[in-house]
C-alpha positions in Angstrom: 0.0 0.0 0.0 2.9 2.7 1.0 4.3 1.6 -2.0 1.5 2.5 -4.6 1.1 5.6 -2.9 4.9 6.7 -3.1 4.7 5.7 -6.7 1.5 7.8 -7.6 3.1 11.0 -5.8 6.3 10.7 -7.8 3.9 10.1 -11.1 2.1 13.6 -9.7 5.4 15.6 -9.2 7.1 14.3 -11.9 3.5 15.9 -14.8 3.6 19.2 -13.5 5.8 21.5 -11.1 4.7 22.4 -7.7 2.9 25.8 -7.1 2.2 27.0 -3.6 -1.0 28.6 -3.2 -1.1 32.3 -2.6 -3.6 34.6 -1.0 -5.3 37.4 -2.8 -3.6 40.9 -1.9 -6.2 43.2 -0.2 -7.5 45.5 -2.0 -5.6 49.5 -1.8 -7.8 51.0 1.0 -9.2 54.3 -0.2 -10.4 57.3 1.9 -14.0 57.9 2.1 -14.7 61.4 0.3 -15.7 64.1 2.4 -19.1 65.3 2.7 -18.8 68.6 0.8 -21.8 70.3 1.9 -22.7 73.9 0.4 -24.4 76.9 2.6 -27.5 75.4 4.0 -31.3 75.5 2.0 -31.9 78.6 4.4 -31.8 82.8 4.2 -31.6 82.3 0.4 -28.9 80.5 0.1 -27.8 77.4 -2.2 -29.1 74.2 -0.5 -27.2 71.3 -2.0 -24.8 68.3 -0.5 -22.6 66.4 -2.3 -22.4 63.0 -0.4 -19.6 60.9 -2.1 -19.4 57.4 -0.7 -15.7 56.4 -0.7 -15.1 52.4 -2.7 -18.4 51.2 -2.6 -19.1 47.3 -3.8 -18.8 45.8 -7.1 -22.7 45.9 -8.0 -23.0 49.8 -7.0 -20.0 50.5 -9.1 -21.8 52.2 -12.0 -23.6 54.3 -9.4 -20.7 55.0 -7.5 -18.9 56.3 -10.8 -21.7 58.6 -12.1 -21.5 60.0 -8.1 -17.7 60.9 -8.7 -16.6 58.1 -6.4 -13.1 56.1 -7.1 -14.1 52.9 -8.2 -12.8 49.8 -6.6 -9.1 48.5 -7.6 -9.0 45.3 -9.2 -7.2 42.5 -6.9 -4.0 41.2 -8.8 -4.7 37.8 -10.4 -2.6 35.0 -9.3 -2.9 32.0 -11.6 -5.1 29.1 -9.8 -3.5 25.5 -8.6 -2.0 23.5 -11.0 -3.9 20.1 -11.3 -1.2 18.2 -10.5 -0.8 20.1 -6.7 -3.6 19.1 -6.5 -3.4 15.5 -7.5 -0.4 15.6 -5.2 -3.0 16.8 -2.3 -5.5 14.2 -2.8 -2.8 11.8 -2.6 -2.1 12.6 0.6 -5.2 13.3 2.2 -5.7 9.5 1.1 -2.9 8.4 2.8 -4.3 9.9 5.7 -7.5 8.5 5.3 -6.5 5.1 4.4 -7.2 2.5 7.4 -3.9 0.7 7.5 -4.1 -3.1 7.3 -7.8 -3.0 6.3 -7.8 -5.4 2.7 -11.3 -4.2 2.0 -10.5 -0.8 1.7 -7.5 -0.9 0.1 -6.6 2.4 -1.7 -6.5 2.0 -6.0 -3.0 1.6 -7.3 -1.3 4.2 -9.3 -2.7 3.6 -12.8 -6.1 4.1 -11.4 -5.1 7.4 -9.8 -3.4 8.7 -13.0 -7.0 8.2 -14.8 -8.4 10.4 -12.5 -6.8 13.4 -13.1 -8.4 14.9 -15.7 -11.2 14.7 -12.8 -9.6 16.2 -10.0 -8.0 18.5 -12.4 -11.5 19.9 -13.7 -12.4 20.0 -10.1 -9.3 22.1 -8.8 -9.9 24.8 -11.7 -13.5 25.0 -10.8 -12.7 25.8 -6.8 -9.5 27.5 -7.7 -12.1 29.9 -10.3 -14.3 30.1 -7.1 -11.7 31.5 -4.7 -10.4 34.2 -7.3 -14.0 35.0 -7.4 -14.6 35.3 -3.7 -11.3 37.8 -3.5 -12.1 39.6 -6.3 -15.4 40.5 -4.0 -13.6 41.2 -1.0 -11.2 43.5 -2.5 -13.9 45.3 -3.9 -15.9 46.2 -0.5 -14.8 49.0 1.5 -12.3 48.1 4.4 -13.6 49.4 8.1 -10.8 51.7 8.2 -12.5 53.2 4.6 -16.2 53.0 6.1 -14.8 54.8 9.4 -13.3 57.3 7.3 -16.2 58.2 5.1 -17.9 59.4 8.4 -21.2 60.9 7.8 -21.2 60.5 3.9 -21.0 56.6 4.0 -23.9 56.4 6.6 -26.0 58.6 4.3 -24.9 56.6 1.1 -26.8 54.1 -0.9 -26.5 51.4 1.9 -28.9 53.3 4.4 -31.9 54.2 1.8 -34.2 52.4 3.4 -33.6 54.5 6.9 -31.9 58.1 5.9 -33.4 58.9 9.7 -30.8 56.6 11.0 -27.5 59.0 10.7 -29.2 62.1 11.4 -28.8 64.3 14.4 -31.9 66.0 14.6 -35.2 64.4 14.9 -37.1 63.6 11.6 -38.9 66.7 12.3 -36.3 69.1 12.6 -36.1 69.3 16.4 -32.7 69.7 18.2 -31.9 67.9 21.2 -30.5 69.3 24.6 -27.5 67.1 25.8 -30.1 65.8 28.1 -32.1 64.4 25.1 -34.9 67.2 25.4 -36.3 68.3 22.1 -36.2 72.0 21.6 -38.8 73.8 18.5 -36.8 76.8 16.7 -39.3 79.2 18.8 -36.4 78.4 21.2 -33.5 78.4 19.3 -32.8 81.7 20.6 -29.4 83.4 22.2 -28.9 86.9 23.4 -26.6 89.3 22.5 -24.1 89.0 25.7 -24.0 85.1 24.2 -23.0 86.8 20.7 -20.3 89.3 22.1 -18.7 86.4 24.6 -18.9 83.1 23.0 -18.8 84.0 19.0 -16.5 87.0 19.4 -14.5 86.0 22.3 -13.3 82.8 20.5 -13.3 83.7 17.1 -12.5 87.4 16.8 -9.0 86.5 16.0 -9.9 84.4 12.7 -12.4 87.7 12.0 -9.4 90.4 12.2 -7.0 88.3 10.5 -9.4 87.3 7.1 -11.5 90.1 7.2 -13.2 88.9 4.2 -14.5 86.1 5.9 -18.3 85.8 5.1 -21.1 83.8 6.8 -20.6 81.0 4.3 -16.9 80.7 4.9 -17.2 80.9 8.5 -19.8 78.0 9.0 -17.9 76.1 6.5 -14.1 76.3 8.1 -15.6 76.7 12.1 -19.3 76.1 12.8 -19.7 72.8 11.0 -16.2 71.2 12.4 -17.1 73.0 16.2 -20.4 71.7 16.4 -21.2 68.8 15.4 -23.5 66.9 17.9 -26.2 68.2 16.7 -26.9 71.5 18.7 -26.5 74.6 17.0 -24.1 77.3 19.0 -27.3 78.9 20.2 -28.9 75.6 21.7 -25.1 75.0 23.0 -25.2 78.3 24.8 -28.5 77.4 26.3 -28.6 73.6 26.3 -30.2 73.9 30.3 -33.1 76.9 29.5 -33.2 76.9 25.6 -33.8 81.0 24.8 -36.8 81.8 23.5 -36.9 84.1 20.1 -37.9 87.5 20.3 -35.4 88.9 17.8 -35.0 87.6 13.9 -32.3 88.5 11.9 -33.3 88.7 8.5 -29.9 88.8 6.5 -27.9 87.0 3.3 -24.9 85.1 4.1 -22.6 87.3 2.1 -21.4 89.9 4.8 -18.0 90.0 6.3 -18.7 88.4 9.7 -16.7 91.0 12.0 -19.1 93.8 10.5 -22.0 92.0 10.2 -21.5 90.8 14.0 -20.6 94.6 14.5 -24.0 95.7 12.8 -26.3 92.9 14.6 -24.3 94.0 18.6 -25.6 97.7 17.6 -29.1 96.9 17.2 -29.8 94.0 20.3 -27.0 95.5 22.6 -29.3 97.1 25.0 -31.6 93.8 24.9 -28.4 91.3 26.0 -31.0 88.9 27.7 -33.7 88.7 25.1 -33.3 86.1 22.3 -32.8 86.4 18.8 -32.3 84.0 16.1 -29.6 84.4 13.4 -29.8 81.4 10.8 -26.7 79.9 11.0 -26.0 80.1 14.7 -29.4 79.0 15.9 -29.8 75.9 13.0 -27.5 73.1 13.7 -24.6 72.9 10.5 -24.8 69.0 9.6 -25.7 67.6 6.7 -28.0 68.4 4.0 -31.1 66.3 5.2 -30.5 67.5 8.9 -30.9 71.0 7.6 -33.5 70.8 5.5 -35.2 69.0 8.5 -34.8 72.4 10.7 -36.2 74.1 7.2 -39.1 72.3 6.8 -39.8 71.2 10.3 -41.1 68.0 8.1 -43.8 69.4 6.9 -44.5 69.8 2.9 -46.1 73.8 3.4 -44.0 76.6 4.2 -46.3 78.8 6.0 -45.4 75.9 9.4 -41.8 75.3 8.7 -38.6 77.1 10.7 -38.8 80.5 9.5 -42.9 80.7 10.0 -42.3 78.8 14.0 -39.7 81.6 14.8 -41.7 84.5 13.5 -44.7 83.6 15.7 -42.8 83.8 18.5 -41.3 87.2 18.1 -45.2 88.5 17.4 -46.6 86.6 20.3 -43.2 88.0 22.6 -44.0 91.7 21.0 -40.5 91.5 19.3 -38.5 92.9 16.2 -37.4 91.8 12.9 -34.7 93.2 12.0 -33.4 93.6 8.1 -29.7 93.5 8.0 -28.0 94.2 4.5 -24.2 94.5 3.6 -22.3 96.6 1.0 -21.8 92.7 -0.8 -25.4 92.9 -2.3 -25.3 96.8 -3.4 -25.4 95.5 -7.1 -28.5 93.4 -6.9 -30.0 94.5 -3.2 -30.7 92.3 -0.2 -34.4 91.3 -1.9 -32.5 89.7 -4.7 -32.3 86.7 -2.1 -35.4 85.4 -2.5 -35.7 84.2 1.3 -34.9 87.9 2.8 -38.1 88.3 0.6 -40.4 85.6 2.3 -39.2 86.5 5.7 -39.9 90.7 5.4 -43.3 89.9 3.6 -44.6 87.2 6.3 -43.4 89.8 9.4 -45.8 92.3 7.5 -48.8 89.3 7.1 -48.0 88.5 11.0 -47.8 92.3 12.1 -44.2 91.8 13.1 -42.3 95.0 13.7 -40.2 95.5 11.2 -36.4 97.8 11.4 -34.3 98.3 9.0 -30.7 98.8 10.4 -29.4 102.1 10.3 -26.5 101.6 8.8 -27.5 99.4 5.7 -31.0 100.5 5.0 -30.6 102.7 2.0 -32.5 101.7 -1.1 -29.5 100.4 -3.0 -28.6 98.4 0.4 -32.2 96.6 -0.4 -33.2 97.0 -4.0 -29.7 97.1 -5.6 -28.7 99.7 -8.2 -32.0 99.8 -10.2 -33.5 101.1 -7.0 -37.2 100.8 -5.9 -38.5 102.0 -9.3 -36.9 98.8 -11.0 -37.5 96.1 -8.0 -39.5 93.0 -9.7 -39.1 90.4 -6.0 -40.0 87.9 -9.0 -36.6 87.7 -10.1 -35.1 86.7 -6.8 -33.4 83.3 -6.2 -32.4 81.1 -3.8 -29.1 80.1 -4.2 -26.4 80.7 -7.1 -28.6 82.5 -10.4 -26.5 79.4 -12.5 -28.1 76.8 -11.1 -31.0 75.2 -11.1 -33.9 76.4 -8.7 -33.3 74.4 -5.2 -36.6 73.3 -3.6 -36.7 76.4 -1.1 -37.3 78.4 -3.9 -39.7 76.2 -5.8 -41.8 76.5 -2.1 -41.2 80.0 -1.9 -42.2 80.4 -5.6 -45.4 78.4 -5.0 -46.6 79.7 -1.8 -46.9 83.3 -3.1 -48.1 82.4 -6.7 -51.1 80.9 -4.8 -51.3 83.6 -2.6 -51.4 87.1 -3.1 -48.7 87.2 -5.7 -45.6 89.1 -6.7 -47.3 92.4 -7.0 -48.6 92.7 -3.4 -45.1 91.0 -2.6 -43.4 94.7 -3.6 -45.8 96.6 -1.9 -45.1 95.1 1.0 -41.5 95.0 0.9 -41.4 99.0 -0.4 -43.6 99.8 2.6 -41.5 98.2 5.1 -38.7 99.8 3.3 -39.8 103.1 3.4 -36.9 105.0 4.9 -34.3 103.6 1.9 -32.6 106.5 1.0 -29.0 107.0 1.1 -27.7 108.9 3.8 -30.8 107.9 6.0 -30.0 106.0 9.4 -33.2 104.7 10.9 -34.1 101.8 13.6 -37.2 102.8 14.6 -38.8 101.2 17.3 -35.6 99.2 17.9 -35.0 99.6 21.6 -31.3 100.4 20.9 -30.8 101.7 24.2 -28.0 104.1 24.9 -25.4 101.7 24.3 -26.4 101.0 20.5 -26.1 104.7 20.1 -22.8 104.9 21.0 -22.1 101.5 18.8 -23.8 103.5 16.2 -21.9 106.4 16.1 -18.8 104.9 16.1 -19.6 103.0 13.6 -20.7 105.6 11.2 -17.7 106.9 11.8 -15.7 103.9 11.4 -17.3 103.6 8.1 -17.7 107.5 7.1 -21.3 106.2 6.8 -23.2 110.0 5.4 -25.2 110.6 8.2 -28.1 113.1 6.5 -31.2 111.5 8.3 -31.4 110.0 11.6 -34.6 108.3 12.7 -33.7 107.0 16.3 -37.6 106.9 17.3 -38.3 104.6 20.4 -35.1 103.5 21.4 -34.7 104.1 24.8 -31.7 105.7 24.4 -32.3 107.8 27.3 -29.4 110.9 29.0 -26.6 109.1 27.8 -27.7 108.1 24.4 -28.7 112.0 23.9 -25.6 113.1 25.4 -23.1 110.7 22.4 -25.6 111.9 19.9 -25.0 115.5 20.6 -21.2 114.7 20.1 -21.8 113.1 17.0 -23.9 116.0 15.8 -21.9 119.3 17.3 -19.5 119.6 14.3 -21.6 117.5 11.7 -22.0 119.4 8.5 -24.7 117.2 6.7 -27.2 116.3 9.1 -30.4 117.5 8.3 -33.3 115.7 10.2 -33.3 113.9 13.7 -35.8 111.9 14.9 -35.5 111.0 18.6 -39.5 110.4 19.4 -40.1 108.2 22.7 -36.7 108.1 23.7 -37.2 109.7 27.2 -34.0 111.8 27.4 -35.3 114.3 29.9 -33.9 118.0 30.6 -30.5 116.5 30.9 -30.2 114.9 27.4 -32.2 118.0 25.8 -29.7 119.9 27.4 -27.1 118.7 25.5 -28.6 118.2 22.4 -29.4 121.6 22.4 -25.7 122.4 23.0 -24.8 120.8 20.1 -27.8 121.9 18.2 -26.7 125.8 19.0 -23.6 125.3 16.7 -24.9 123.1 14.1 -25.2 124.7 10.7 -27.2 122.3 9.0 -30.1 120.5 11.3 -33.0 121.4 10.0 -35.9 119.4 12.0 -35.3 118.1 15.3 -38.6 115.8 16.9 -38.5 115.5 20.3 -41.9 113.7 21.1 -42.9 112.3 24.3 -39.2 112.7 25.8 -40.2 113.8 29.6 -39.2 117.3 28.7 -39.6 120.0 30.8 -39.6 124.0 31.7 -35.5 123.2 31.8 -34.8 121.1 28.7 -37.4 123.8 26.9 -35.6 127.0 28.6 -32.3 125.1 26.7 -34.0 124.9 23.6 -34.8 128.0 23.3 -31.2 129.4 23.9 -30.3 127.0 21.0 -32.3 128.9 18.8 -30.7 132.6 19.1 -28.1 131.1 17.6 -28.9 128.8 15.3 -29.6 129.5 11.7 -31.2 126.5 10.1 -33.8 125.1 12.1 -37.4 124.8 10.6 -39.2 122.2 12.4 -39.1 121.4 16.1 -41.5 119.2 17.7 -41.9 118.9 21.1 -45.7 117.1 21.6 -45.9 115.2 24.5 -44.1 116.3 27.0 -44.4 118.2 30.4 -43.6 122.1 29.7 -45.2 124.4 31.6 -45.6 128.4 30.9 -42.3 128.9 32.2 -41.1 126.6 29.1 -43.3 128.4 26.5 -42.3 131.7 27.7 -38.5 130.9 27.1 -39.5 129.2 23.7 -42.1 132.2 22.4 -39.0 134.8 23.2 -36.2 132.7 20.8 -39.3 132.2 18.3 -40.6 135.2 17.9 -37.1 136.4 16.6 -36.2 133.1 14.6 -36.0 133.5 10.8 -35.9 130.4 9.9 -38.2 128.4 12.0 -41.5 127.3 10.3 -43.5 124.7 12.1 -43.9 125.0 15.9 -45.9 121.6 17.7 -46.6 121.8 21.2 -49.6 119.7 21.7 -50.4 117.8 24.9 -48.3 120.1 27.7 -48.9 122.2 30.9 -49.1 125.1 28.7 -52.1 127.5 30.1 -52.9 131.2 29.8 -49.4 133.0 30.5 -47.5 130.4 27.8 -50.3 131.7 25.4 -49.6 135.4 25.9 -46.1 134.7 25.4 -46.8 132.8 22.3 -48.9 135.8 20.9 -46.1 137.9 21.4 -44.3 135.7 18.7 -47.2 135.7 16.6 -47.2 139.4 16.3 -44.0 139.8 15.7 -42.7 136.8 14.0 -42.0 136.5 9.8 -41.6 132.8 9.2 -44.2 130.7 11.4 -46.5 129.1 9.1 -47.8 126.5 11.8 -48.4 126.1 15.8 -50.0 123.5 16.9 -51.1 124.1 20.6 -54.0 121.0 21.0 -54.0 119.7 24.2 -53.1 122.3 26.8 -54.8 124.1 29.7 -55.3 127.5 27.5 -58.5 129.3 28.8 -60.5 132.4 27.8 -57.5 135.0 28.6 -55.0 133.1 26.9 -57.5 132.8 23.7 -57.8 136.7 23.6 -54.2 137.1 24.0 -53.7 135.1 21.0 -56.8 136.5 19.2 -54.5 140.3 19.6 -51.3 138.6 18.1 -53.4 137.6 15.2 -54.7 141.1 14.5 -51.3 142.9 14.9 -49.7 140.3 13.1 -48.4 140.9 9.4 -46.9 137.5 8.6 -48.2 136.4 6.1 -47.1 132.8 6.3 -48.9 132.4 9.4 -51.5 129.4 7.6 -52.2 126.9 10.6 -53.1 127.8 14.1 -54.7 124.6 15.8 -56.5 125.3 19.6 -58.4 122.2 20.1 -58.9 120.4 23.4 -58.2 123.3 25.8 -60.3 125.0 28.4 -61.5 127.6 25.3 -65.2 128.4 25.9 -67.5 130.9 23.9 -66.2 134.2 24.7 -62.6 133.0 23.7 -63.7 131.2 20.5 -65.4 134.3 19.5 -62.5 136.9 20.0 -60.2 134.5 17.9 -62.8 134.0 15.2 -62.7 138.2 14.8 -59.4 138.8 14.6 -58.3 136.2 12.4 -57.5 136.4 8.7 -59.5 134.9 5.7 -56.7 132.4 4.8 -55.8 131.6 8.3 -56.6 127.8 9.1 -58.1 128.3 12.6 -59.0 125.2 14.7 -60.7 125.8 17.8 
């Protein structure tokens, strides 16, 4: 027996030469591509991710090509098992097997074995075929160091399209998650000012000052998307215990250099720096393309109940402020070439949001671009690059207003809310800037040699020392022509020095000074501001607490003014004594062609005191003099009714 087998193992060796069997080489591990993922599908911006699985396996390989992916390396071939090896094998596995001494199961002899191999050979070629085959496979699926690599972009690749939920960080309905695992709605995606200032410029001021180019885009790109990345945005970080609650929006294109724009956003919210506001790209979370448009849509098909819509309800409900923030980037086209600055600005009109324009970008080539309002068609807008195809923001934006009031109505919001655009005009009405913003303000416009013609500061709170850095802003300004401070409560002590400032000015023209807490003293310095200055026209002070004292002071500087025109003095102390000091100037001033007195304590006396001005009086620009709502009865009605003029508008 040990004989036949010796024999057919020489036979074997001696056909064909020995080949040892070699393993098929892994295949070259590739990186998984990066998840390049473009300025998220919100504020009018291009919404598109380009997910690019790294090697993917052999029966995706088509897809995987026409996705940009680097297809798979082909394992080297090694050539299969010679027959006879394997002949050679058999051999000796039967030697193995062979029960020694056992006549019945005595193994063939050589000859027989020799007829066999064109058997065993067609045998070893099929299994040698089979574990090419098999390698070929495993060199052509991605190794776990590859998978690893690709990150996010293999987990959102073809392999997970049954369950896309799976990878993402947000909820399927757009909600971010505390660290607690609490799910927070974008009504509370909020984060005050002081946040702003002390987490956004404290750590990346430095990257700010050194590319001071940087834009929104680039910044959430290079810091926000590779600093955050558990799925809370930097304002749900900041709050991650009490999420904030929005009261501000910032309604803005992602174009601005980020130190001004941060500048411009700190000098409107400033003197709120515990109220919340939401600015896109700090209060969404930066992942991936389907966790934004998540946040977006808040998984919901209609855009009137997605992100933007959530958030705007909550700064109407909270009383709050949108506020319109444009850049010098978009003076070519204008901010309402972005197509979402449009949405958001018409659906705070809809809501009765309060709308402000900042004072620093709110001229009409700031929103409408160089055309101007007369050429503004919101129609033409886009979300996203003009070159590319319309991203689905825009085709819901598009829709929702086609279906609704239409592009038309669209303008005539946009141009109301806009109605301040004028170079040289810096307005933030109603924008609680506080005294603080002022002083942001003004150095900014000086900063920027911003032309400051028309300031509209009304109901800002900017109290004494908001007045008081005005009035140095204004003392040596040459171009101002119009201020606006209504509902500011400055007091005596902030008239005082406005009117400092005022006395030297050359080129103020109206100064409104509504419902400030003025009294006798802030309307005593006043009135020494106007023996000296040459320009003013309008003053208004309605609404505020001066007495006859106050009006006595003011009718002396008025009645020798030459350049003041309207006079408005409704709802003081003013009673009879004011009004015989206010006849005085009637008589004897040439420019007055309105005062409005409504709303005092003026009697019969002070009526008849007025009803002699009027009859010495040869001005004859005097047009308006409005009485109503005082303590005038019939005898006083009836002396001012005979002494008055044919073309004098008399209100009694």
């Amino acid at each position: 027996h040990g004989d036949r087998v010796k024999k057919a193992e020489e036979n074997a060796s001696a056909s064909e030469p020995t080949v040892e069997a070699t393993a098929a080489p892994k295949a070259e591990e590739k990186p998984a591509a990066e998840a390049k993922v473009t300025a998220p599908g919100a504020k009018g911006e291009p919404a598109k991710t380009e997910e690019k699985p790294g090697a993917v396996p052999a029966m995706e390989a088509n897809e995987a090509k026409e996705e940009g992916a680097p297809a798979a390396p082909k394992p080297e071939e090694k050539p299969a098992p010679e027959p006879a090896a394997e002949a050679k094998a058999k051999a000796a596995e039967a030697k193995e097997e062979a029960p020694m001494g056992n006549k019945n199961t005595a193994v063939e002899p050589a000859a027989e074995t020799k007829a066999a191999a064109p058997e065993v050979k067609a045998e070893a070629t099929a299994r040698a075929s089979e574990v090419a085959s098999k390698a070929s496979e495993e060199a052509a699926k991605p190794s776990e160091a590859a998978q690893k690599a690709g990150g996010e972009a293999a987990k959102l690749g073809k392999a997970t399209k049954e369950d896309k939920t799976i990878a993402m960080k947000v909820t399927p309905c757009g909600k971010q998650r505390t660290s607690h695992g609490v799910e927070v709605p974008p009504a509370k995606w909020g984060m005050t000012s002081s946040q702003l200032r002390d987490v956004v410029l404290h750590q990346y001021g430095g990257v700010f000052k050194n590319d001071a180019g940087m834009n929104a885009r680039t910044f959430v790109e290079r810091h926000v998307k590779q600093d955050f990345t558990d799925g809370r945005s930097i304002a749900v970080s900041c709050n991650d215990d009490a999420p904030q609650a929005v009261e501000l929006m910032v309604s803005h294109c992602w174009d601005e250099p980020m130190g001004t724009f941060l500048r411009n956003v700190l000098i409107v919210t400033e003197e709120r720096c515990t109220v919340g506001m939401f600015i896109c790209f700090l209060s969404l979370y930066q992942g991936t393309f389907m966790e934004i448009n998540a946040q977006v849509t808040q998984g919901k098909n209609n855009i009137h109940e997605g992100c933007f819509a959530e958030v705007l309800e909550s700064v109407r409900l909270c009383g709050g402020t949108m506020f319109v923030v444009s850049n010098d980037a978009v003076l070519k086209d204008g901010l309402y070439s972005r197509l979402w600055c449009t949405w958001e600005v018409y659906c705070a009109v809809n809501n009765n949001v309060n709308i402000c324009m900042h004072p620093l970008t709110s001229s009409e080539v700031h929103l409408f671009g160089e055309k101007g309002k007369a050429g503004f068609n919101s129609s033409i807008g886009r979300c996203g690059h003009p070159s590319r195809p319309p991203s689905d923001d825009e085709v819901a934006i598009r829709a929702a207003i086609e279906k609704g009031i239409g592009w038309s109505a669209i303008d005539e919001n946009i141009c109301r809310a806009s109605q301040y655009a004028q170079a040289g005009y810096i307005a933030c009405n109603m924008g609680r800037l506080g005294c603080r913003g002022v002083e942001l303000l003004l150095a900014a416009v000086s900063e920027d040699a911003v032309p400051m013609m028309y300031v509209s500061l009304k109901g800002n709170g900017i109290a004494v020392r908001g007045a008081e850095a005005l009035a140095n802003g204004i003392a040596t300004n040459t171009s101002l022509s119009r201020l606006m401070l209504t509902n500011n409560n400055i007091g005596d002590e902030g008239t005082k020095a406005l009117a400092n400032a005022i006395a030297t000015n050359t080129s103020l023209n109206l100064l409104y000074l509504e419902n400030n807490n003025i009294g006798d003293e802030g309307a005593k310095a006043l009135a020494n501001a106007l023996e000296t200055n040459t320009s003013m026209e309008s003053l208004g002070l309605n609404n505020n607490n001066i007495g006859d004292e106050g009006a006595k002071a003011l009718g002396s500087a008025v009645a020798a003014s030459t350049s003041l025109r309207i006079l408005q003095m409704q709802n003081n102390h003013i009673g009879d004594e004011g009004a015989k000091a206010l006849a005085t100037t009637i008589a004897i001033n040439t420019s007055l062609f309105a005062l409005y007195l409504e709303y005092n304590n003026i009697g019969d006396k002070g009526a008849k005191a007025l009803a002699n001005g009027l009859a010495t009086n040869t001005n004859p620009r005097l047009t308006y003099l409005y009485l109503q709502n005082n303590n005038i009865g019939d005898e006083g009605a009836k002396a001012l009714r005979a002494k008055k003029r044919t073309e004098l508008m008399l209100s009694v």
